[in-house]
N, C-alpha and C positions, 0 to 999 in steps of 0.2 A: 259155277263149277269150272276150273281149270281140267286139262288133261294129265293123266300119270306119271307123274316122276320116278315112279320105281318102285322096289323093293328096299324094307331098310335092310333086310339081310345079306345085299349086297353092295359091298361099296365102291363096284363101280356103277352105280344108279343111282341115279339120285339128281335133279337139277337142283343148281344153285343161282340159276342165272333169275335174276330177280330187278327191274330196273324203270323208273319212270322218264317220260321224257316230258321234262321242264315246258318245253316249249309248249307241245300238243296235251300236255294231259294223261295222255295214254301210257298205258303201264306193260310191261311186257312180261310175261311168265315164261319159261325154260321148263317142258314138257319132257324131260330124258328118256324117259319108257316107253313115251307115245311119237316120240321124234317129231313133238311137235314146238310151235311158240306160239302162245297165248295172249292175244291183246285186250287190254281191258279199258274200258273207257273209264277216265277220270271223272266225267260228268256225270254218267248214269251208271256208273261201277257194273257195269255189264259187260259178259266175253263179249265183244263185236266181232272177233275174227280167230280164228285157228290155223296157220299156217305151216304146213310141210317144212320141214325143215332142212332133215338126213339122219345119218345114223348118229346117236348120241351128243344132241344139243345140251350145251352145258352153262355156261357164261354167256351173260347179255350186256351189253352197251348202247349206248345211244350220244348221238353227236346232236345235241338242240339245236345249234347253227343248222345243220344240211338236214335234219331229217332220217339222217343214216341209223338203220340199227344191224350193231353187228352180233353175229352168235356165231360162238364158236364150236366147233363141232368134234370132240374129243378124240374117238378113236378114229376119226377121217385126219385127224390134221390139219383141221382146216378152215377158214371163218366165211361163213355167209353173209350176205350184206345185202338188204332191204330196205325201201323208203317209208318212210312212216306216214303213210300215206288215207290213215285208216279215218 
């Protein structure tokens, strides 16, 4: 189980950030409601980690060279960037 994306009755909720990283395996989930991000292991398809994020996480990225994952965070403006380190 992933954390809360939202309500569908609103559309400003809702994650879409949805993203694997090639390199590690790991997959990233975009938690909007719960302002979190969700990692999932590509091996044992298990949450390993739930990470804070800010207010309304939305779009996820991931750079396979560096490790970098970026999320951008909607009504902040603004993108977070974390190593995938998990």
């Amino acid at each position: 189980r992933v954390g809360d994306s939202g309500s569908d009755r609103n559309p400003d909720v809702g994650g879409t950030g949805l993203v694997v990283n090639g390199a590690t395996g790991n997959l990233f989930v975009a938690n909007t409601f719960d302002k979190t991000l969700s990692v999932i292991s590509g091996q044992s398809d298990q949450v390993i980690a739930t990470v804070p994020t800010g207010e309304d996480p939305y779009e996820v990225a991931v750079n396979p060279t560096t490790n970098q994952v970026f999320v951008s965070l909607r009504k902040v403006n603004r993108i977070q960037k974390m190593s995938d380190g998990w």
